[in-house]
N, CA, C and O atoms as a Tinker XYZ file with bonds, in Angstrom:
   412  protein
     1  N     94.604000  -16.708000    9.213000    73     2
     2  CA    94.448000  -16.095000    7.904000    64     1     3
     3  C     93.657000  -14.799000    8.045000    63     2     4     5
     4  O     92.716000  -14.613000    8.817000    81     3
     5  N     94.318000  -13.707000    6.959000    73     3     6
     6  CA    93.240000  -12.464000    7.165000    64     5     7
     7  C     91.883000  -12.863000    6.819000    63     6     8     9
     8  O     91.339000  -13.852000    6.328000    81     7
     9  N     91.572000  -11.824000    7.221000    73     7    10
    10  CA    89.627000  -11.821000    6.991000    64     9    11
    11  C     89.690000  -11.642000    5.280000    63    10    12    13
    12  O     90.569000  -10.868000    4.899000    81    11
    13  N     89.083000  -12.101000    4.511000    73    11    14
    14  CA    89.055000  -11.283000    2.582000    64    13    15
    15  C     88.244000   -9.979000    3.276000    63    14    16    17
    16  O     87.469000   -9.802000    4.216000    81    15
    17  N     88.854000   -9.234000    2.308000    73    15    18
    18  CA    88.112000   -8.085000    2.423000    64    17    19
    19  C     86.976000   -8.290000    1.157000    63    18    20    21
    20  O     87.215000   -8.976000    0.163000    81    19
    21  N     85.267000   -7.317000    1.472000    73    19    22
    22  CA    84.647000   -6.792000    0.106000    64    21    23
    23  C     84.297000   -5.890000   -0.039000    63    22    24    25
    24  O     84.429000   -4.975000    0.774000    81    23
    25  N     83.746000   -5.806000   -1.080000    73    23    26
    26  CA    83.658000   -3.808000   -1.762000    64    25    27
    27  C     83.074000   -3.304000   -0.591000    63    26    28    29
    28  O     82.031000   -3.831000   -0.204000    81    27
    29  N     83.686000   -2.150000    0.195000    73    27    30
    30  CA    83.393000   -1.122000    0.735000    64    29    31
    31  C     84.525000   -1.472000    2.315000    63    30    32    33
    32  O     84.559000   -0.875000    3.391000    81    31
    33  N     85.315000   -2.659000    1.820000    73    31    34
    34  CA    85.570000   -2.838000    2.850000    64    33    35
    35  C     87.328000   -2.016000    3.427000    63    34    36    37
    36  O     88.254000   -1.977000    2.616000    81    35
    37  N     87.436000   -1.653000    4.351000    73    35    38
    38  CA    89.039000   -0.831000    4.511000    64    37    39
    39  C     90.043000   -1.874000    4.776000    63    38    40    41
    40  O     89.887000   -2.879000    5.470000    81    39
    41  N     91.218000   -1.460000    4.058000    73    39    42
    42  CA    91.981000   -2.163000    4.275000    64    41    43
    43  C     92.761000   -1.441000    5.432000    63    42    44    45
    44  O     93.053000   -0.246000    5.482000    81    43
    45  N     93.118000   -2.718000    6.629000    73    43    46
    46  CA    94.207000   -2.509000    7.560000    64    45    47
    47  C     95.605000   -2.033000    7.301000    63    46    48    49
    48  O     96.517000   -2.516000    6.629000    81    47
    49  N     95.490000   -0.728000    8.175000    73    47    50
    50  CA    97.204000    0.158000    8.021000    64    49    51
    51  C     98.271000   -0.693000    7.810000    63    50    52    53
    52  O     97.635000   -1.706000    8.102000    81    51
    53  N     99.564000   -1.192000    7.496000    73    51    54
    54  CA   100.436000   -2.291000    7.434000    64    53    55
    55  C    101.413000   -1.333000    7.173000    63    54    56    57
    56  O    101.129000   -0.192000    6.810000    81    55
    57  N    103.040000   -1.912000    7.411000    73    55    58
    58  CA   103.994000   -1.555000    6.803000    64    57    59
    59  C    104.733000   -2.566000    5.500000    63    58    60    61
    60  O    104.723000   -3.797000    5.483000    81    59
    61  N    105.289000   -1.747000    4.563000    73    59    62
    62  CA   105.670000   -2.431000    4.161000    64    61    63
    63  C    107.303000   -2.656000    3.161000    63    62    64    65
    64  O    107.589000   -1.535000    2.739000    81    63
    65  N    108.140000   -3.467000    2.797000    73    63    66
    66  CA   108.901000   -3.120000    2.142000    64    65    67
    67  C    108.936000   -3.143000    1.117000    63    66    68    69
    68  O    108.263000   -3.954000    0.480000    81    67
    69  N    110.030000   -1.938000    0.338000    73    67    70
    70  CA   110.116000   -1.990000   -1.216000    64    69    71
    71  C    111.595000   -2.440000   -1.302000    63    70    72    73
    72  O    112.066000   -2.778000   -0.216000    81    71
    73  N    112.705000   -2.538000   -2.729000    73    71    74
    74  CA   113.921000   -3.633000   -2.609000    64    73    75
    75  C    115.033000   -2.142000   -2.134000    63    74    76    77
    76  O    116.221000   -2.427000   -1.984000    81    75
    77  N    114.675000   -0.829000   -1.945000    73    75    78
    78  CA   115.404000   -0.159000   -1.544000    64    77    79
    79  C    115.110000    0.818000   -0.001000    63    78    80    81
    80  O    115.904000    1.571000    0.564000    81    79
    81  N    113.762000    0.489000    0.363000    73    79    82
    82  CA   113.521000    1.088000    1.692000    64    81    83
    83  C    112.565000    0.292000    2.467000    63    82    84    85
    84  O    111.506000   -0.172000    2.045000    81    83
    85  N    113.042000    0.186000    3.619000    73    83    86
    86  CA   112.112000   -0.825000    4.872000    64    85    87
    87  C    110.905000    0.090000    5.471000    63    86    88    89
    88  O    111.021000    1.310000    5.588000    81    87
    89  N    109.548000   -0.746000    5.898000    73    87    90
    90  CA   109.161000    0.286000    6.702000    64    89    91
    91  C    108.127000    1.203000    5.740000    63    90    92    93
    92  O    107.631000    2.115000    6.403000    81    91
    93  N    107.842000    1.190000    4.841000    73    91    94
    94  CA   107.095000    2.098000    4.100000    64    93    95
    95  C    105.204000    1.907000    4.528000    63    94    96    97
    96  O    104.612000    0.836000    4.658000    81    95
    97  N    104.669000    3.174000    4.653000    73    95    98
    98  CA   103.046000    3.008000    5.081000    64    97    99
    99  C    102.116000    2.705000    3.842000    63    98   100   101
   100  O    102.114000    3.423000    2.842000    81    99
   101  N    101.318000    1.572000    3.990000    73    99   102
   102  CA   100.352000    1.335000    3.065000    64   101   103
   103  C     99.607000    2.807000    2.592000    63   102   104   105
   104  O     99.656000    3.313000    1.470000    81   103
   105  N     98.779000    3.422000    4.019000    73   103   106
   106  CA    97.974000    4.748000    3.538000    64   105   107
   107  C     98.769000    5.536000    2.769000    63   106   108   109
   108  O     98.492000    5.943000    1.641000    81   107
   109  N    100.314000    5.867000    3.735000    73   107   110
   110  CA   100.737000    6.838000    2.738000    64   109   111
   111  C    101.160000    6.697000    1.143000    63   110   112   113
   112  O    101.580000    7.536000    0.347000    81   111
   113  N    100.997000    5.888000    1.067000    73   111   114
   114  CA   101.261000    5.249000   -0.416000    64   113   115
   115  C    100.330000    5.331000   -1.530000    63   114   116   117
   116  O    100.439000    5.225000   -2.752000    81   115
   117  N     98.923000    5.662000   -0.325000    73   115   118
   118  CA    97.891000    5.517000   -1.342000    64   117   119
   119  C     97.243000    7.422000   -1.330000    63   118   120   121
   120  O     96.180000    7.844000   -1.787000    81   119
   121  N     98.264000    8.131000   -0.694000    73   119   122
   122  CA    97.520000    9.395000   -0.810000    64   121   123
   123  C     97.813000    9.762000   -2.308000    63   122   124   125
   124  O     98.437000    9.259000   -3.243000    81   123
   125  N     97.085000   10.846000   -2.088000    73   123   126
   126  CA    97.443000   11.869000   -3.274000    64   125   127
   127  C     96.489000   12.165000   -3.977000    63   126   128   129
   128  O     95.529000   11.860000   -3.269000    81   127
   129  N     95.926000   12.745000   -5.345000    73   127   130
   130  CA    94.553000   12.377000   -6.241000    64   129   131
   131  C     94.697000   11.387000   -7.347000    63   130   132   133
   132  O     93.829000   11.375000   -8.220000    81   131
   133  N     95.641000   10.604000   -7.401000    73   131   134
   134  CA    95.416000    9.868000   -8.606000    64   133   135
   135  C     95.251000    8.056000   -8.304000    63   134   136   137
   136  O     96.156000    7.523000   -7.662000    81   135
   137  N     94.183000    7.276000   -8.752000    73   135   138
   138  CA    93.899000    6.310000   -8.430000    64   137   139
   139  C     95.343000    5.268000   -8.497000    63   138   140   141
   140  O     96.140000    5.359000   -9.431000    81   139
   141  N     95.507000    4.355000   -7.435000    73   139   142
   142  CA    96.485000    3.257000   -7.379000    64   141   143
   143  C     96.094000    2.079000   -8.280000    63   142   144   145
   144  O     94.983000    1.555000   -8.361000    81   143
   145  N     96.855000    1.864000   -8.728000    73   143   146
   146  CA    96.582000   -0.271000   -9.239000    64   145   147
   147  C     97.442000   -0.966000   -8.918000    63   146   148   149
   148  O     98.549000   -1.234000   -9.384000    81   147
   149  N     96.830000   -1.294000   -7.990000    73   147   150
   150  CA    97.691000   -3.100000   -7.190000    64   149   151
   151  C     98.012000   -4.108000   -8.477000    63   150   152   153
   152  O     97.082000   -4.866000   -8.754000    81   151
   153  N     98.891000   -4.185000   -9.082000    73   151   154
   154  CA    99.561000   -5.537000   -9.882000    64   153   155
   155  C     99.856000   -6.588000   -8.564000    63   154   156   157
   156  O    100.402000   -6.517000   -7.463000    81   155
   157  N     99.212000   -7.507000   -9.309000    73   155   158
   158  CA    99.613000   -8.726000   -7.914000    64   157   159
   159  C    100.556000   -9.760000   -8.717000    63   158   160   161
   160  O     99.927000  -10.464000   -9.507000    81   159
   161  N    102.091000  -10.007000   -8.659000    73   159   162
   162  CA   102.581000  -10.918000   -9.248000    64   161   163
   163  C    103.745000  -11.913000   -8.475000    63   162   164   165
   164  O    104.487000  -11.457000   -7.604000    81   163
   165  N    103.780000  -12.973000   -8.810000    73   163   166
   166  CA   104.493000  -13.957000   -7.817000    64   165   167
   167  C    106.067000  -13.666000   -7.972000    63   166   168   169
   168  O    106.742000  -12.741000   -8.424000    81   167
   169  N    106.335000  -14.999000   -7.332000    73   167   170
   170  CA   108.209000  -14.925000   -6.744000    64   169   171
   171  C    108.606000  -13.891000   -7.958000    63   170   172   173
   172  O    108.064000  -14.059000   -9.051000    81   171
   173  N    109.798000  -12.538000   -7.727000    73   171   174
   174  CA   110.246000  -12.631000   -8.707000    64   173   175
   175  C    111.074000  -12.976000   -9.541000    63   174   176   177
   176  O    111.517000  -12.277000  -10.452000    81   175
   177  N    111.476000  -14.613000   -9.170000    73   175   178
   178  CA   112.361000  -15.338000   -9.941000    64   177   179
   179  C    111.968000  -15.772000  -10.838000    63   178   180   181
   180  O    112.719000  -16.045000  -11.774000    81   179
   181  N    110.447000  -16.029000  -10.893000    73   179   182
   182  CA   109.492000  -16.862000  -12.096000    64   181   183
   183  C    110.030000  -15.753000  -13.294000    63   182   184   185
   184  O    110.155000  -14.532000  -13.196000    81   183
   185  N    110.264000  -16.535000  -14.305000    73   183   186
   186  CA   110.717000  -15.514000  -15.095000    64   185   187
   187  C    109.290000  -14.900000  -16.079000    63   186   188   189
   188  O    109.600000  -14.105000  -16.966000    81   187
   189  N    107.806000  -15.241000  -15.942000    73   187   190
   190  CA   106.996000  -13.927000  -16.536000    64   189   191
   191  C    107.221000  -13.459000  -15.527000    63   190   192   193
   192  O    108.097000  -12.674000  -15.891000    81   191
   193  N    107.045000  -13.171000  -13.605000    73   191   194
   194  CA   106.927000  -11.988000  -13.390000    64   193   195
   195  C    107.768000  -11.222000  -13.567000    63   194   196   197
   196  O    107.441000  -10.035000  -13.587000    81   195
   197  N    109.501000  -11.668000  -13.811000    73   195   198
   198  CA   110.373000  -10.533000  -14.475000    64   197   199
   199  C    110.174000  -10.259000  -15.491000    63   198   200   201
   200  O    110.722000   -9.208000  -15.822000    81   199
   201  N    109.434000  -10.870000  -16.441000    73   199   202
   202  CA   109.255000  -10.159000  -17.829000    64   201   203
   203  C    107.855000   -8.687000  -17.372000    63   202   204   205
   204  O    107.807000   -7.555000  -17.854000    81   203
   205  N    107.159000   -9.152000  -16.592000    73   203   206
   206  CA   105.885000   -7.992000  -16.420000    64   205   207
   207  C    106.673000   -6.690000  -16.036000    63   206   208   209
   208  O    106.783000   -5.667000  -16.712000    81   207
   209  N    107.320000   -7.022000  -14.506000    73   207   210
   210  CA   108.452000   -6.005000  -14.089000    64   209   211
   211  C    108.981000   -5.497000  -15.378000    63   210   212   213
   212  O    108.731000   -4.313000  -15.607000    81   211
   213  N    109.590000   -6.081000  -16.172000    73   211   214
   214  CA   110.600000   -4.850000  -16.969000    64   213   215
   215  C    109.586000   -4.257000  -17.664000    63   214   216   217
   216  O    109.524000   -3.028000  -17.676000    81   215
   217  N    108.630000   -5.043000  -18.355000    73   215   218
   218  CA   107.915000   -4.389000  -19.426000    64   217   219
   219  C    107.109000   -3.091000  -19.098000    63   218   220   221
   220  O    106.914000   -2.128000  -19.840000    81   219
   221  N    106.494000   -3.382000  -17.231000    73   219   222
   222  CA   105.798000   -2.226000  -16.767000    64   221   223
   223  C    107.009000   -1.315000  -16.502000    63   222   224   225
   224  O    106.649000   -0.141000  -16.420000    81   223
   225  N    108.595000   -1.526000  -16.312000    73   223   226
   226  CA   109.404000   -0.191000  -16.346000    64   225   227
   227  C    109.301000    0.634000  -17.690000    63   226   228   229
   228  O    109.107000    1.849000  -17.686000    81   227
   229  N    109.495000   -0.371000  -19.229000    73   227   230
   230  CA   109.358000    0.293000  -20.005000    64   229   231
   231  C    107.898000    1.400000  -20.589000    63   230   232   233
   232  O    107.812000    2.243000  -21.483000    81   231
   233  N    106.984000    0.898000  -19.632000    73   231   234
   234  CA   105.692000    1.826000  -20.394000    64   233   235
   235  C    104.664000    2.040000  -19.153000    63   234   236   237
   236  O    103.461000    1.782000  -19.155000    81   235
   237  N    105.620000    2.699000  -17.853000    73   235   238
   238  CA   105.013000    3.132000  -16.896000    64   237   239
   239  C    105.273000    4.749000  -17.281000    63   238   240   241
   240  O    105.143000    5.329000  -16.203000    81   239
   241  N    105.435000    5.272000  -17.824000    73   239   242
   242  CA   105.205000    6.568000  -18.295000    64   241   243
   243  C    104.118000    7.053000  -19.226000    63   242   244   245
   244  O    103.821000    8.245000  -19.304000    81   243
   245  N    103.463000    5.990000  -20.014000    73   243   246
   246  CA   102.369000    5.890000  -20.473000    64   245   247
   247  C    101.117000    5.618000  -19.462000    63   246   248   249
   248  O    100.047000    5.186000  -19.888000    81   247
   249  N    101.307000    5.860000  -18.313000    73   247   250
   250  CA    99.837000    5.621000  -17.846000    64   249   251
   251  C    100.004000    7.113000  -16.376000    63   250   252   253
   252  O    100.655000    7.295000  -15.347000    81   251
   253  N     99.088000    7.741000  -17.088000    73   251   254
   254  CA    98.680000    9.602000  -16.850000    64   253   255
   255  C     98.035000    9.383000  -15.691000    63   254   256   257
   256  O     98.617000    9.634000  -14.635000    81   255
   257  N     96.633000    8.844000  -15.697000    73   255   258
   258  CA    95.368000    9.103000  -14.657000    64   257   259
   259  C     95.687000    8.244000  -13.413000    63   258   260   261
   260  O     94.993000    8.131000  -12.402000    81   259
   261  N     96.914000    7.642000  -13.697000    73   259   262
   262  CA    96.838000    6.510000  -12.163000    64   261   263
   263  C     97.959000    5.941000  -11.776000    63   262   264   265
   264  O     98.623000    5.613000  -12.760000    81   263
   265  N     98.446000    5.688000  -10.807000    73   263   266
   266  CA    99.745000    5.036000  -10.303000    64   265   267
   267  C     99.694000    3.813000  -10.436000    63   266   268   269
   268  O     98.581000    3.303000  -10.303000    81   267
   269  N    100.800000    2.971000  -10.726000    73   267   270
   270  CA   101.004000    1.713000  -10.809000    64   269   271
   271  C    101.896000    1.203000   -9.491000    63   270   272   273
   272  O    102.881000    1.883000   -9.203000    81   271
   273  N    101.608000    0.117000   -8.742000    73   271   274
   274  CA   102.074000   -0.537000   -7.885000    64   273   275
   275  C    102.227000   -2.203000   -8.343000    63   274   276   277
   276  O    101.512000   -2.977000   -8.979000    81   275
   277  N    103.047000   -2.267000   -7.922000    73   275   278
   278  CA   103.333000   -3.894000   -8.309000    64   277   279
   279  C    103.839000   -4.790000   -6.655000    63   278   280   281
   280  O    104.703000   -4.430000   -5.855000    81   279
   281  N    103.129000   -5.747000   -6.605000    73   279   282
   282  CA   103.294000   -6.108000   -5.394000    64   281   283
   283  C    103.847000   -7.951000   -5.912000    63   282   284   285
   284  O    103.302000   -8.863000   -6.534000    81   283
   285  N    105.061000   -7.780000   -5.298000    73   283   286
   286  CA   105.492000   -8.943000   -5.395000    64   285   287
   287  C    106.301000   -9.642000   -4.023000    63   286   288   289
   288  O    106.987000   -9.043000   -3.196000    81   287
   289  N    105.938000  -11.283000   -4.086000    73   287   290
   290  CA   106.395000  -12.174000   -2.820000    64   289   291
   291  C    107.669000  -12.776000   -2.768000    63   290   292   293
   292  O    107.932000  -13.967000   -2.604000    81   291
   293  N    108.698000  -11.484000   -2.982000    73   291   294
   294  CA   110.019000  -11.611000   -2.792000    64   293   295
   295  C    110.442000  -11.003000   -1.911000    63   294   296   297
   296  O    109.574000  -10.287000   -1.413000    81   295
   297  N    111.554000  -10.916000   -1.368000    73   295   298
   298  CA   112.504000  -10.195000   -0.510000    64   297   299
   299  C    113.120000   -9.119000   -1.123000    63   298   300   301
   300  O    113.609000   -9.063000   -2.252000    81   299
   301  N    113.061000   -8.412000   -0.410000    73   299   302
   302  CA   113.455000   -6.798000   -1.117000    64   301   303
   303  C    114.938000   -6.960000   -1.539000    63   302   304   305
   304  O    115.230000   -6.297000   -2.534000    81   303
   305  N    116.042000   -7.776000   -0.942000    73   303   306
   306  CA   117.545000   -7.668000   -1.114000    64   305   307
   307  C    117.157000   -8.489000   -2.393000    63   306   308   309
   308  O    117.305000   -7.659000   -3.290000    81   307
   309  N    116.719000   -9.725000   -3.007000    73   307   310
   310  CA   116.804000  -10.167000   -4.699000    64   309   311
   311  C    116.475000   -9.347000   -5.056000    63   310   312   313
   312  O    116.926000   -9.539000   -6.185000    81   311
   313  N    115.802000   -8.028000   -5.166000    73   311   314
   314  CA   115.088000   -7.274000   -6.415000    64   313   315
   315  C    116.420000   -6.476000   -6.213000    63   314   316   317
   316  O    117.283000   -6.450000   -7.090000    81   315
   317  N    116.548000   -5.816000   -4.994000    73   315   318
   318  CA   117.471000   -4.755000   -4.737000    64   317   319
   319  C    118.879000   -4.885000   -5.611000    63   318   320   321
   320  O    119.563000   -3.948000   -6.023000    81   319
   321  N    119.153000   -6.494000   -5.800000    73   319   322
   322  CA   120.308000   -6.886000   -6.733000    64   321   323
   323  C    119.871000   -6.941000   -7.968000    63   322   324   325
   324  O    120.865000   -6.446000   -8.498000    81   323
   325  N    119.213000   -7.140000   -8.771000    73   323   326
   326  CA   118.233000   -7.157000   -9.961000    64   325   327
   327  C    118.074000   -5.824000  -10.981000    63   326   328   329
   328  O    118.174000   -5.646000  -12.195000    81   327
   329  N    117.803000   -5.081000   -9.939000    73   327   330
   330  CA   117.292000   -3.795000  -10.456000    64   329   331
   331  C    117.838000   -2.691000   -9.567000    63   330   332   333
   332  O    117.641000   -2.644000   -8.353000    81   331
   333  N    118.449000   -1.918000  -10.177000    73   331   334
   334  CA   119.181000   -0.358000   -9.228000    64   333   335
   335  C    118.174000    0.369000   -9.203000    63   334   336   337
   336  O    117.316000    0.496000  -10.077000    81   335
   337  N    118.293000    1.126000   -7.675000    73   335   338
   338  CA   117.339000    1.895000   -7.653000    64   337   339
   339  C    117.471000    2.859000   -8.451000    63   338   340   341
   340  O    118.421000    3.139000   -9.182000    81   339
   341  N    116.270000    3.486000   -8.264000    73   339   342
   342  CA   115.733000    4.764000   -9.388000    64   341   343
   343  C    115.258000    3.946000  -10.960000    63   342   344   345
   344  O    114.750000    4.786000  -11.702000    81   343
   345  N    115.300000    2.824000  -11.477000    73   343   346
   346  CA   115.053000    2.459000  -12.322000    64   345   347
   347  C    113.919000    2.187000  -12.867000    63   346   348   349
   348  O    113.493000    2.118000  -14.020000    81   347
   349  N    113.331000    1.984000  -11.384000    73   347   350
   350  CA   111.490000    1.493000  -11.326000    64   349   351
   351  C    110.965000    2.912000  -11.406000    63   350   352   353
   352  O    111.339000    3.746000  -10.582000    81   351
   353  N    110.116000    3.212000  -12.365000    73   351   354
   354  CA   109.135000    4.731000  -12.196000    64   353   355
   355  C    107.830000    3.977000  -12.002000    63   354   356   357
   356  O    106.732000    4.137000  -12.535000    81   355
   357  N    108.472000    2.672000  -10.629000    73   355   358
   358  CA   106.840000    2.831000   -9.962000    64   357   359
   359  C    106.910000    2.363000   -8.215000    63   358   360   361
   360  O    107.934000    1.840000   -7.775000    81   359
   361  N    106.186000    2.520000   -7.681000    73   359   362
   362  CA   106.641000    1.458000   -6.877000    64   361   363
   363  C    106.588000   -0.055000   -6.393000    63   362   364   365
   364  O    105.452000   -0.355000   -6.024000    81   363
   365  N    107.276000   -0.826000   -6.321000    73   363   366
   366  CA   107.014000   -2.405000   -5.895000    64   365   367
   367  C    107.153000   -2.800000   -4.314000    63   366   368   369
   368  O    108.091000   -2.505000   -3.573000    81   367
   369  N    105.879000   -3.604000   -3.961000    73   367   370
   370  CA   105.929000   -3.876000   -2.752000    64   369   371
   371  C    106.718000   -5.255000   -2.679000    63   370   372   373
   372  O    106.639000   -5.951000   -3.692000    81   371
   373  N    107.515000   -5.772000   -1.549000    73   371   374
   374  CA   107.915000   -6.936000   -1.480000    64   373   375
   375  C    107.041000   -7.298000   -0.570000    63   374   376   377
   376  O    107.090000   -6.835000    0.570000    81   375
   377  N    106.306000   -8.002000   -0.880000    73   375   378
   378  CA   104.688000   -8.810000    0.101000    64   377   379
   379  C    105.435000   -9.885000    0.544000    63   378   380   381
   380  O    104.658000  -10.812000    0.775000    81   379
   381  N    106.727000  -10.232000    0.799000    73   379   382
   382  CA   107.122000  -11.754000    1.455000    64   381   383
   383  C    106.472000  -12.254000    2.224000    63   382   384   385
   384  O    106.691000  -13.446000    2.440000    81   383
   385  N    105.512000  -11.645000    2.889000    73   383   386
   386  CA   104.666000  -12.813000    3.846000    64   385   387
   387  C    103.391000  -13.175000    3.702000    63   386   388   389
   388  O    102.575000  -13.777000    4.400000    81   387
   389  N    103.394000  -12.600000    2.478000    73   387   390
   390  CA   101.896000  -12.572000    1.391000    64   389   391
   391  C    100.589000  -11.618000    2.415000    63   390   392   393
   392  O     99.375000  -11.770000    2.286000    81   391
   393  N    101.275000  -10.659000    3.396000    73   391   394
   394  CA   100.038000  -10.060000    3.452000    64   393   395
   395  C     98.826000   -9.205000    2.955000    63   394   396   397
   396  O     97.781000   -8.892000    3.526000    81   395
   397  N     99.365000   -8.896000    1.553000    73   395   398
   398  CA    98.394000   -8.067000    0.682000    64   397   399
   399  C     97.542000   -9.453000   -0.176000    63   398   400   401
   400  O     96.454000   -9.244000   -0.713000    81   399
   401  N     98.047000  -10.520000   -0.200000    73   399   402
   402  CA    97.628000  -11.430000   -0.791000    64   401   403
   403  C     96.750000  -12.011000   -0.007000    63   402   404   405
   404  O     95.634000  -12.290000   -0.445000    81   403
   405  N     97.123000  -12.295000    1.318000    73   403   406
   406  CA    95.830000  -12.907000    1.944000    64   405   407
   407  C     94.344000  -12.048000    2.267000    63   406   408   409
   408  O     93.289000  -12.524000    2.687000    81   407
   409  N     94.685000  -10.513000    1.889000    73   407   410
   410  CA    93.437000   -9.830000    1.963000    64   409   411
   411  C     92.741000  -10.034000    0.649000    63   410   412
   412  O     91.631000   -9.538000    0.455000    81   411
C-alpha cells in the first residue's frame, strides 16, 4: 500500500489514463496558474457517480479560479463509450488501480 501522504507532503510523478488518451503525466496536469480540485468518485457505473459526471459537464464553465478534475475507478474504454470525447470541459482520470486513492 502507498505511504498516505500529509500537508506538505509531494505527491509521486505517475502516469495516468483518461477514457480518450493513455499515458497522461500527473505534474503536467497540474501546471499552469490556476488551482486543481481532485473530485474523488467511484465505479462509474454507480449511477450517483454518473449523475456527478454529467452534472459537473453541465456547470464546469461556471468555475473561473480553478480546474476541475474528476478521478474515477473505471477503465477508460466504459467512459470512452459513455461519453464522446470533447464533451467533458474537464478532465477525468481513470484511477483503475486506485492509485490516487491509496495516496
Amino acid at each position: 500500500m502507498a505511504k498516505r501522504l500529509r500537508a506538505g507532503d509531494v505527491i509521486p510523478e505517475f502516469r495516468f489514463d483518461t477514457p480518450y488518451h493513455p499515458q497522461n503525466s500527473f505534474y503536467e496536469l497540474l501546471e499552469g496558474d490556476r488551482p486543481v480540485f481532485l473530485v474523488f468518485l467511484q465505479n462509474f457505473g454507480h449511477p450517483l457517480t454518473r449523475n456527478y459526471v454529467m452534472e459537473y459537464i453541465k456547470t464546469a464553465a461556471a468555475l473561473h479560479s480553478a480546474r476541475l478534475v474528476c478521478v474515477v475507478r473505471t477503465r477508460p474504454a466504459v467512459i470512452a463509450k459513455a461519453i464522446p470525447e470533447g464533451a467533458m470541459p474537464y478532465q477525468l482520470i481513470c484511477d483503475t488501480e486506485g492509485v490516487l486513492y491509496r495516496f
